[in-house]
C-alpha positions as CSV (number, residue, x, y, z in Angstrom):
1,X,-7.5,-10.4,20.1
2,X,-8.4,-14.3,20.2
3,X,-4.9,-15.4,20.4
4,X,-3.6,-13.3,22.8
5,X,-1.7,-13.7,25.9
6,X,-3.2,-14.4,29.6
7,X,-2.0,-11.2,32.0
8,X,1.5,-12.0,34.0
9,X,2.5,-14.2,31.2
10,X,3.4,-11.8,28.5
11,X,7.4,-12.3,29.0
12,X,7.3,-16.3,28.4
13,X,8.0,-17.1,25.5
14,X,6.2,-20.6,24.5
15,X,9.4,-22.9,24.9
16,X,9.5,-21.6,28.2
17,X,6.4,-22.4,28.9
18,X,6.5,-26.0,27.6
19,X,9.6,-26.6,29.7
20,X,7.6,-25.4,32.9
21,X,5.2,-28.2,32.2
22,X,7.7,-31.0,31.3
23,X,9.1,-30.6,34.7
24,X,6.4,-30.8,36.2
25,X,6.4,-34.6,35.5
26,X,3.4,-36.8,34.4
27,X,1.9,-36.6,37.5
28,X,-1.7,-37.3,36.5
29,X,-0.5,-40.4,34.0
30,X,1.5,-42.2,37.1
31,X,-1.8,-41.7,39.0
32,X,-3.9,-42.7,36.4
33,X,-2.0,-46.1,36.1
34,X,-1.8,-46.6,39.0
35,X,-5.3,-46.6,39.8
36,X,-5.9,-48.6,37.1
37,X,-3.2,-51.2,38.1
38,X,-5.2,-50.8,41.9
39,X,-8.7,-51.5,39.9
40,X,-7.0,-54.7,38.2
41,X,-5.5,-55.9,40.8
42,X,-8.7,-56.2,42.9
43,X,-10.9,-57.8,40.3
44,X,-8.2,-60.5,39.7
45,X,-8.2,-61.2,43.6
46,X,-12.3,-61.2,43.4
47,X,-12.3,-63.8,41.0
48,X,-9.5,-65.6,42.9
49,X,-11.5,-65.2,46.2
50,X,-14.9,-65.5,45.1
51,X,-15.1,-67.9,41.6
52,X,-11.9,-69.8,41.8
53,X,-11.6,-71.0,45.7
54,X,-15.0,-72.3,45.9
55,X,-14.5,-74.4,43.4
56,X,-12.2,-76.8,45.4
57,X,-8.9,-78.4,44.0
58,X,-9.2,-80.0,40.6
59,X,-9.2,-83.6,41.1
């Protein structure tokens, strides 16, 4: 049958399933942001570093 269940999991019913994953937590979207945060972070230092502080004071 296409819809049937994997082996070992035949007593869960889907609710319980779904609460199994919600407390898991959102592991991988924390990490994702934060990586991205991480990735933002160090282009808006480059600039700062390498565009911006060459430049000299504005006179």
């Amino acid at each position: 049958m296409i819809n049937s269940d994997l082996p070992g999991e035949t007593t869960d019913t889907l609710d319980e399933r779904v609460e199994r994953i919600v407390a898991a937590g959102p592991r991988g979207a924390l990490t994702l942001a934060g990586i991205t945060t991480a990735i933002v972070i160090a282009l808006w230092l480059a600039f700062y570093l390498f565009v911006f502080l060459p430049r000299g004071a504005l006179q």
